[in-house]
Rosetta silent file (secondary structure, phi, psi, omega in degrees, C-alpha in Angstrom):
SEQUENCE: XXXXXXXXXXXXXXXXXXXXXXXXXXXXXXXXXXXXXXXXXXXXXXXXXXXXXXXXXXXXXXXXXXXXXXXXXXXXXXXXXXXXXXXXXXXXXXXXXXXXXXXXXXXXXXXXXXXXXXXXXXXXXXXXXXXXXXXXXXXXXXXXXXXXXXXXXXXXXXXXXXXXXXXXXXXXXXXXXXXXXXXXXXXXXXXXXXXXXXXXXXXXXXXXXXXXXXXXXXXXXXXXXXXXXX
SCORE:     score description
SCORE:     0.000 S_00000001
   1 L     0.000  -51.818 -164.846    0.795   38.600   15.483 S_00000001
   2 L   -79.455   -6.468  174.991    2.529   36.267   17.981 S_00000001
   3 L   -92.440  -47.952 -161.442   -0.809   33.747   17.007 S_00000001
   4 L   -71.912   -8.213  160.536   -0.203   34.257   12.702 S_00000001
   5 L   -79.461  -37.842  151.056    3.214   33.643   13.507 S_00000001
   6 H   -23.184  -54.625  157.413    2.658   30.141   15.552 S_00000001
   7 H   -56.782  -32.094  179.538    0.536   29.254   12.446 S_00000001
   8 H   -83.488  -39.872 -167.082    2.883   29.718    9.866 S_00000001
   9 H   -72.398  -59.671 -159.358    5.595   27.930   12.045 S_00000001
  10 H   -68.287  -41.576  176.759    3.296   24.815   12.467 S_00000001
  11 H   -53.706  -28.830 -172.870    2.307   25.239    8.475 S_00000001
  12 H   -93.982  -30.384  146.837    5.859   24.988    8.207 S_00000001
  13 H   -23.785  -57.033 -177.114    6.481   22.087   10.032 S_00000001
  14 L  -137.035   79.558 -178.914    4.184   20.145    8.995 S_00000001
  15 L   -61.120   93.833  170.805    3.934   19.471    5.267 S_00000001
  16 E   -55.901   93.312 -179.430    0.829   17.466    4.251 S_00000001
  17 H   -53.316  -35.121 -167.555    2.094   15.610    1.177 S_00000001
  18 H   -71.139  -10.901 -136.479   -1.344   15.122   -0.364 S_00000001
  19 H  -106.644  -63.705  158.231   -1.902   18.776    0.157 S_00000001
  20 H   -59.856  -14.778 -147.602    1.574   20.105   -1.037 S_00000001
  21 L  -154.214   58.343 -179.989    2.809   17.654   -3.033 S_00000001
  22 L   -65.921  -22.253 -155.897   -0.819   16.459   -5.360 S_00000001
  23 L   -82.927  -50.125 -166.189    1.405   15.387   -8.635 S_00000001
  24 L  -107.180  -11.487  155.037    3.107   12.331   -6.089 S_00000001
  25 E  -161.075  122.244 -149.549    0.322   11.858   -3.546 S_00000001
  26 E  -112.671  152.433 -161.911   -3.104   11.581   -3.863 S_00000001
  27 E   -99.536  130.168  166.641   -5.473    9.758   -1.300 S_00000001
  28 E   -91.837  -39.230  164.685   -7.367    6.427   -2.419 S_00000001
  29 E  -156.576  161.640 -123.751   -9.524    5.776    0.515 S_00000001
  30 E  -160.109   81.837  167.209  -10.141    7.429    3.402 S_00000001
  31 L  -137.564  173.361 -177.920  -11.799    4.930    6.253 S_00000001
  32 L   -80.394    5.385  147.605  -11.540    4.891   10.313 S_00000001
  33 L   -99.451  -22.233  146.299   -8.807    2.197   10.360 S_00000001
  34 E   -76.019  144.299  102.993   -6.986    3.265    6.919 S_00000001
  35 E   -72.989  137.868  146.917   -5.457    5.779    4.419 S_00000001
  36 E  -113.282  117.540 -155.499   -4.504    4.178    1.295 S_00000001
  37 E  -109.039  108.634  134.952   -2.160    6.779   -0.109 S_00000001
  38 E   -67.504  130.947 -174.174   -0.976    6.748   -4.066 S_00000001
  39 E  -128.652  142.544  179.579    2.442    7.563   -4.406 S_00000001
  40 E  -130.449   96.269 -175.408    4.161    8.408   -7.799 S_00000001
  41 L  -107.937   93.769  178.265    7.507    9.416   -7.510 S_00000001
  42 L   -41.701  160.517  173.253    8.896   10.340  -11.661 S_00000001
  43 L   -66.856  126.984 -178.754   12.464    9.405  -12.913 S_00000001
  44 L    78.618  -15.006 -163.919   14.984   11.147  -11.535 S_00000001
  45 L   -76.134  145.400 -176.401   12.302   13.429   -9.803 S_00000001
  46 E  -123.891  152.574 -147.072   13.382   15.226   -6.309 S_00000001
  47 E  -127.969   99.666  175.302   10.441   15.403   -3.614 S_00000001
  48 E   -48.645  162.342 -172.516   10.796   18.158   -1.261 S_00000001
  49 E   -53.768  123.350  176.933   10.937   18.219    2.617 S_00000001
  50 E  -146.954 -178.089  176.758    7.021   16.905    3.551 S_00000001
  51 E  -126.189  126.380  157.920    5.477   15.106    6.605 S_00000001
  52 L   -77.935  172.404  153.464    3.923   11.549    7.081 S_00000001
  53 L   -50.984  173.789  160.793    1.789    9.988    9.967 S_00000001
  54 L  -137.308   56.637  131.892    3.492    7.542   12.397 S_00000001
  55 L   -49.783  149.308  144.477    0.936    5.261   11.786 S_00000001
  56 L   -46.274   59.830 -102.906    1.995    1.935   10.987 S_00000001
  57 L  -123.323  106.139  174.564    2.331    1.726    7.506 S_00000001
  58 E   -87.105  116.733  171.066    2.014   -1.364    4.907 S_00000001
  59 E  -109.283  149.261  157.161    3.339   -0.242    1.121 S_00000001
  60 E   -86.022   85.393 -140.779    2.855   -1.747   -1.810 S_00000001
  61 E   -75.559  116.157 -157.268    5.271   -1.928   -4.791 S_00000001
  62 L   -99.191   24.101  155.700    2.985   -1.555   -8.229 S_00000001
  63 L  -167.166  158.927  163.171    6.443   -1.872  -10.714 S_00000001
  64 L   -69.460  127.854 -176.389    9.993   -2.439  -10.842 S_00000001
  65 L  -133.797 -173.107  164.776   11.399    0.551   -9.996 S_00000001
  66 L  -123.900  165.361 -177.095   15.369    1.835   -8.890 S_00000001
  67 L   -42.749  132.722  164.910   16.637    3.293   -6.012 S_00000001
  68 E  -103.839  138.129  152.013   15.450    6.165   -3.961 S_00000001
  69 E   -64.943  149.494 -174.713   17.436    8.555   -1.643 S_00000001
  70 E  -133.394   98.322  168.364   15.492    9.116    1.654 S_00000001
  71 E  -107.333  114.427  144.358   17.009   12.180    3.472 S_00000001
  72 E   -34.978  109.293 -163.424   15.523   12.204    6.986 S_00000001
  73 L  -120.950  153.742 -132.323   15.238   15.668    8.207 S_00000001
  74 L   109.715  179.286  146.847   15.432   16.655   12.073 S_00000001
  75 L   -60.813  -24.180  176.157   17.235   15.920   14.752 S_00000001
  76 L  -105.959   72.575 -171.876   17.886   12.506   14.026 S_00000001
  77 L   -53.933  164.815  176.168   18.686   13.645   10.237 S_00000001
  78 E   157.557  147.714  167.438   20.078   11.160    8.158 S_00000001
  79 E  -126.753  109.328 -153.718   20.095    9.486    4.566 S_00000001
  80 E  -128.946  172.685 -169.262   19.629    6.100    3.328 S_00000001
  81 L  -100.174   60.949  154.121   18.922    4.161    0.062 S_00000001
  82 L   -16.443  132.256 -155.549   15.884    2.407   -0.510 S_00000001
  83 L  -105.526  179.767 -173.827   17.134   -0.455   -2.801 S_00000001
  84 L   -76.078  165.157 -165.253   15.073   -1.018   -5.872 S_00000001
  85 L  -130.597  156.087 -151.795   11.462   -2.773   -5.330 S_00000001
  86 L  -124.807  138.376  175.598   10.175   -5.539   -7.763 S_00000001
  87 L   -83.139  141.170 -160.603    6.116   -5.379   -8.563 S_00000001
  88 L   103.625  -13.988 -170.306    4.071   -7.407   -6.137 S_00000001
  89 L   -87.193  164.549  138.405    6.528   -7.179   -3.238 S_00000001
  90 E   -77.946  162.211  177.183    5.955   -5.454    0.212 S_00000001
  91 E  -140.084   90.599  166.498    7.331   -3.685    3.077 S_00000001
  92 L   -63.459  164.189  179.723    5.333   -3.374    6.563 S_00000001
  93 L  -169.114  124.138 -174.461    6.599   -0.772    8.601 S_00000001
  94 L   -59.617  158.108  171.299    6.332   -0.175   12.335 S_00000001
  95 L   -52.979  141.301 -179.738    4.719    2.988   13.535 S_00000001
  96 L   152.842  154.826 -161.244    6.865    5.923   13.444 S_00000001
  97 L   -79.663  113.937  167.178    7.392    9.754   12.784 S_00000001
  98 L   -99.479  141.764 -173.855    8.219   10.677    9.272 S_00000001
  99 E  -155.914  114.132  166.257   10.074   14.300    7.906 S_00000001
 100 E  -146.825  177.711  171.299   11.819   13.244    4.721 S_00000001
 101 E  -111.426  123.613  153.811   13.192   14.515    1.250 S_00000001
 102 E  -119.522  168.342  147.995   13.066   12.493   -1.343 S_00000001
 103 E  -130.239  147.619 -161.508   14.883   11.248   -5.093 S_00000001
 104 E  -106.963  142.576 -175.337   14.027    8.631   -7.092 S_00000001
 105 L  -115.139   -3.300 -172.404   17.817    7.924   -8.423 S_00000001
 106 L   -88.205  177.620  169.734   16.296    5.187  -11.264 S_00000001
 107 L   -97.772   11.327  173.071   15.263    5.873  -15.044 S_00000001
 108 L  -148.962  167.606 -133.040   11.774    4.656  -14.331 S_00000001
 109 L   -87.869  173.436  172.029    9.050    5.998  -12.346 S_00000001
 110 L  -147.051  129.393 -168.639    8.514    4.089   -8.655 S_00000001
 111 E  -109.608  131.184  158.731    4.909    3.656   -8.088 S_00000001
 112 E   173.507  174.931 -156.864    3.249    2.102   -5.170 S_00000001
 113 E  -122.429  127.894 -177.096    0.828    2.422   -2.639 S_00000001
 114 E  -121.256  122.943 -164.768    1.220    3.275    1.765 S_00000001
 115 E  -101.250  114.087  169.573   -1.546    1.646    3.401 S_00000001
 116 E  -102.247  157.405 -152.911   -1.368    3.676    6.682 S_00000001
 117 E  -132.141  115.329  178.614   -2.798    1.413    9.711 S_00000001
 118 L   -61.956  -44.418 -173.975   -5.107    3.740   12.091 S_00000001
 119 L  -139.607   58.076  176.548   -5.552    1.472   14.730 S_00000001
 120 L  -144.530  134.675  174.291   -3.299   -0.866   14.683 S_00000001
 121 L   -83.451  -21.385 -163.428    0.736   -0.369   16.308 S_00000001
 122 L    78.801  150.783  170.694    2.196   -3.728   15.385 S_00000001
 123 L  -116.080   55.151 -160.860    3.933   -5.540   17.681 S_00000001
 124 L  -158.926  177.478 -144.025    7.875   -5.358   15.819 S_00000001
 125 L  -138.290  -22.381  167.371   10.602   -3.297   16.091 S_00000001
 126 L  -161.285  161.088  178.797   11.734   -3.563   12.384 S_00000001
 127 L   -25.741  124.055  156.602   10.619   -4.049    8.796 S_00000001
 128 L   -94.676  156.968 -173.370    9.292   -7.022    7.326 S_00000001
 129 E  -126.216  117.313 -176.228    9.781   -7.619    3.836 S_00000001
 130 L   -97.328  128.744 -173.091    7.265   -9.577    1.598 S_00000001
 131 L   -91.319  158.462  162.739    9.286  -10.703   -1.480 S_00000001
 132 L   -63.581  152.715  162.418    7.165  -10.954   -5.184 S_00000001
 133 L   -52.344  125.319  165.515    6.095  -14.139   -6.354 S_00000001
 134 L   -46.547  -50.284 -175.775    9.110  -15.824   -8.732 S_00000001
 135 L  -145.281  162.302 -175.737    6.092  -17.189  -11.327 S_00000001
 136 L  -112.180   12.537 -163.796    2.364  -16.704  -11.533 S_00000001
 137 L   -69.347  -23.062 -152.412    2.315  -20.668  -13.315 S_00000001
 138 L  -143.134  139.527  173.723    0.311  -21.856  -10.496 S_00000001
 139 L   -29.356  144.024 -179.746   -2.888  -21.075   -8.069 S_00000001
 140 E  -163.194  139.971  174.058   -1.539  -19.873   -4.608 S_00000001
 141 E  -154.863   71.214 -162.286   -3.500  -18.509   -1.224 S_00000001
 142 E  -121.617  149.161 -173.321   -0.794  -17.835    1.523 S_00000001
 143 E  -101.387  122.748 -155.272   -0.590  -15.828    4.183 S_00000001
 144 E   -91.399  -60.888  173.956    2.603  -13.847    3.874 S_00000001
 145 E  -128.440  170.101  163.179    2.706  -11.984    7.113 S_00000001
 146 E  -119.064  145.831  170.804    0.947  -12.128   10.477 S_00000001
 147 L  -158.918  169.778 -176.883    0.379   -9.812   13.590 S_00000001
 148 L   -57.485  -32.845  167.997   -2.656   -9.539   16.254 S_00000001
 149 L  -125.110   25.617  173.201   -3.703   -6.687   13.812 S_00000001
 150 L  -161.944  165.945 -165.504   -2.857   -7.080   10.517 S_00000001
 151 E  -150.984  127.936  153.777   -2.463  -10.356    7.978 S_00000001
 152 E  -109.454  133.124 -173.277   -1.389   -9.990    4.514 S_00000001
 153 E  -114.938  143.513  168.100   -2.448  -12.797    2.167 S_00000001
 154 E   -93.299  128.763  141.388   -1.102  -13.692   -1.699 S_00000001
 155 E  -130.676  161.134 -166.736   -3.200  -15.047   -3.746 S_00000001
 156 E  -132.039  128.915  175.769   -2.656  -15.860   -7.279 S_00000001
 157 E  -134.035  117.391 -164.579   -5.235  -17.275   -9.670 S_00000001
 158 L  -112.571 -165.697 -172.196   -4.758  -18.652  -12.966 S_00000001
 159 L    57.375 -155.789  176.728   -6.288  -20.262  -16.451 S_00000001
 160 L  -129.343   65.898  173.027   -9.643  -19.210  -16.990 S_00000001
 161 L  -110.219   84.416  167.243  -11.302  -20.712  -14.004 S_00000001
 162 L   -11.291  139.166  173.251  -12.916  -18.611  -11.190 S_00000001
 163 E  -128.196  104.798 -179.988  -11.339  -18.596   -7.848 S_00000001
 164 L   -97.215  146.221  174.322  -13.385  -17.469   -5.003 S_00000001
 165 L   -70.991  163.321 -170.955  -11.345  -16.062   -1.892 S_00000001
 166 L   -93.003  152.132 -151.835  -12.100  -17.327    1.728 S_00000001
 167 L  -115.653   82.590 -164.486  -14.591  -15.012    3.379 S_00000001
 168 L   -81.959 -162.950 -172.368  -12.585  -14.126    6.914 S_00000001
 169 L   -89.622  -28.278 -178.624  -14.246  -12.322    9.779 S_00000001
 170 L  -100.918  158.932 -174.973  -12.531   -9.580    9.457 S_00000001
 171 L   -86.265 -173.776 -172.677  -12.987   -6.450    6.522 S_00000001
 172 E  -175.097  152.650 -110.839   -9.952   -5.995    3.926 S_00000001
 173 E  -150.833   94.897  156.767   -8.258   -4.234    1.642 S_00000001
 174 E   -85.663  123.096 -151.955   -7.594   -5.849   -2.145 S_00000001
 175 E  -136.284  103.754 -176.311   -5.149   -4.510   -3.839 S_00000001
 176 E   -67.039  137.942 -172.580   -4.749   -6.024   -7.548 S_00000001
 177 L  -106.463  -23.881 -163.440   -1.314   -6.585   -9.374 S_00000001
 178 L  -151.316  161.042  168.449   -2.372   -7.586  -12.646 S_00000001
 179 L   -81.698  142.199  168.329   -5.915   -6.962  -14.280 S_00000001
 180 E  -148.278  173.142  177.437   -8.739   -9.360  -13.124 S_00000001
 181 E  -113.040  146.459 -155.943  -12.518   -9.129  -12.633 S_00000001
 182 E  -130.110  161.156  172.004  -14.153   -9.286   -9.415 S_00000001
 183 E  -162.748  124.158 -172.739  -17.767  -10.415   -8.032 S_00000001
 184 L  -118.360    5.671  165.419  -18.550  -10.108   -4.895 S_00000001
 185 L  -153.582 -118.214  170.943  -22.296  -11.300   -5.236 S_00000001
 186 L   -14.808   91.136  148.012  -24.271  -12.158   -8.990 S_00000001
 187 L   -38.300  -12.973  165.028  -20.853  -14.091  -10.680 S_00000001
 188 L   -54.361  -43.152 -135.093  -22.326  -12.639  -13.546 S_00000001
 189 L  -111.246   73.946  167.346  -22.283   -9.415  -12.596 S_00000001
 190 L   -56.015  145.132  157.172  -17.676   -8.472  -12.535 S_00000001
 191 E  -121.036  126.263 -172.726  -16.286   -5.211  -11.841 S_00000001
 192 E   -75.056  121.972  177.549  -12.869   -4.892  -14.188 S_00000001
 193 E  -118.091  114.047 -153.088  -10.522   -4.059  -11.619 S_00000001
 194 L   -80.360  151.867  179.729   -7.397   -2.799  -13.416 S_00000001
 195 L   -56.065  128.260 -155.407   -3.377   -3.112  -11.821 S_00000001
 196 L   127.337  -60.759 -167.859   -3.173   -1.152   -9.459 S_00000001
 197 L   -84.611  169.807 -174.481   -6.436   -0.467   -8.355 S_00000001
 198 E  -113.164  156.561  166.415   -7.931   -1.304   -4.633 S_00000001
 199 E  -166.476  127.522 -179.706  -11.152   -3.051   -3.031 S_00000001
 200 E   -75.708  137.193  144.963  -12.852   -2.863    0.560 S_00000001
 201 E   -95.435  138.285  179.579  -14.212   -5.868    1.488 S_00000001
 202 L  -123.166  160.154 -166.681  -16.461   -5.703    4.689 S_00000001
 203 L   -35.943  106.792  171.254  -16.524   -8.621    7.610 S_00000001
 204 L    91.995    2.165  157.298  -17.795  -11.904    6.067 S_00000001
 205 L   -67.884  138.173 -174.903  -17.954  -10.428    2.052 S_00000001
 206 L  -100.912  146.906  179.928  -17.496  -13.201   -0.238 S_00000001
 207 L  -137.661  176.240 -177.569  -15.762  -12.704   -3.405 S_00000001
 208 E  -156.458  147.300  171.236  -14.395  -14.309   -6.816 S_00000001
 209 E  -126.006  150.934 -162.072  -11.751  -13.192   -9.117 S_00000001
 210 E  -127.125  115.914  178.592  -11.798  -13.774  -12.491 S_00000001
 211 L   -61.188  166.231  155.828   -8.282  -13.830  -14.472 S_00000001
 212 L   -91.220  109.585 -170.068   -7.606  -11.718  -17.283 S_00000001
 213 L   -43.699  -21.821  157.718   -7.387  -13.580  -20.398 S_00000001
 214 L   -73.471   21.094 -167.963   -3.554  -12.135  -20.897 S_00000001
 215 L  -165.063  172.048  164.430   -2.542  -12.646  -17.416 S_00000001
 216 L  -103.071  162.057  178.436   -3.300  -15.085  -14.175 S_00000001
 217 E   -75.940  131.309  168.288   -5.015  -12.961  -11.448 S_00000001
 218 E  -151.688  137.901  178.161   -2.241  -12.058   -8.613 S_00000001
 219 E  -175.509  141.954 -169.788   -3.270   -9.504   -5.885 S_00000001
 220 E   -84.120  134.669 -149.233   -2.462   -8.783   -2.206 S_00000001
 221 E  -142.166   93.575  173.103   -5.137   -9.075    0.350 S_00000001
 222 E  -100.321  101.470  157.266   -4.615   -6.766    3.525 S_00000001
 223 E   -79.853  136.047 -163.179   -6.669   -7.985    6.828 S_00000001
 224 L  -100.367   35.864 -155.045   -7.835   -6.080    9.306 S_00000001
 225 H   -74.599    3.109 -176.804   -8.844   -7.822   12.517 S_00000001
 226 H   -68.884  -27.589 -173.268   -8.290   -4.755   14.444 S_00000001
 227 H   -96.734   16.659 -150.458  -11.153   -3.190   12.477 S_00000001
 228 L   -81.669   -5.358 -178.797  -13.488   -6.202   12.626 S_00000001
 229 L   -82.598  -37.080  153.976  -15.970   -4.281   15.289 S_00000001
 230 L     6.824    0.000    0.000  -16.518   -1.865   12.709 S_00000001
């Protein structure tokens, strides 16, 4: 009795959002330096008490969304406002223990993706914040942030001119903003990668993106040298 009662306490504890909570987060990939985590949080929708890793966490904002409430639950309880997030921008976030509640307080849905980082701690103490691109008018390939174990890169590609990406050392994580087409060997041979969607790269794959004739190509490009032994 004094065991099924342990169990239930630790069941209660420790709420597995993907497990509990399937409608707002569902797993994209699953590797031994990653989670990439889909998160869908509805208008107006309230997101019961659940638990994250305290992994290191990069997310990824996939729309314009409005503010969410965060209530922190614990000892060091507490509730703050996530301001509204513009699509294409980022947030890194140092390793730490998450127990939260949430509401999305906007009239539109807040979408975006938490790239949890397996093996990597960061070496910071508080958020960095990758702002969205202003305009997509013009080709771009910049490296947004840096650390010993993680790099985020922009790149933006536009007209209807192939752009192939530089082919690091390390694998990586694409994570497309707009639709584009991808080739990672035959340029003939594209895979339609839609907004939204992700692609592993592994140490020294070369690749090309292809715009979408409505759109320039823009997508975020998370490196991994921690995982480059792999």
């Amino acid at each position: 009795m004094v065991l099924a009662a342990n169990l239930a306490s630790a069941t209660v504890h420790a709420q597995d959002p993907v497990a509990t909570l399937p409608k707002n987060y569902t797993v994209a990939l699953d590797t031994p330096s990653i989670e990439v985590m889909r998160v869908h949080y509805g208008p107006h929708e309230k997101i019961p008490v659940h638990d994250h890793t305290s992994f290191a966490t990069v997310f990824v904002y996939l729309n314009d969304s409005g503010p969410l409430r965060i209530d922190h639950a614990g000892e060091n309880a507490a509730s703050v406002t996530r301001p509204p997030t513009t699509k294409g921008a980022f947030r890194v976030s140092p390793a730490q223990t998450e127990r939260h509640s949430i509401e999305n307080l906007g009239d539109t849905s807040s979408d975006f993706l938490r790239v949890e980082l397996k093996q990597s701690a960061l070496a910071m103490k508080e958020p960095f914040r990758g702002k969205a691109p202003q305009s997509l008018g013009e080709n771009q390939d910049s490296l947004e942030f840096t650390d010993i174990d993680l790099q985020i890169e922009r790149i933006i590609c536009t007209g209807h001119t192939a752009c192939p990406i530089k082919v690091p050392a390390t694998p990586s994580l694409l994570v497309a903003l707009t639709p584009l087409s991808l080739a990672t060997g035959d340029p003939e041979k594209k895979e339609k990668l839609e907004a939204g969607a992700i692609f592993w790269l592994n140490p020294a794959q070369g690749a090309t993106i292809v715009p979408d004739p409505a759109s320039p190509a823009h997508l975020l490009r998370i490196l991994l040298p921690a995982a480059a032994g792999q």
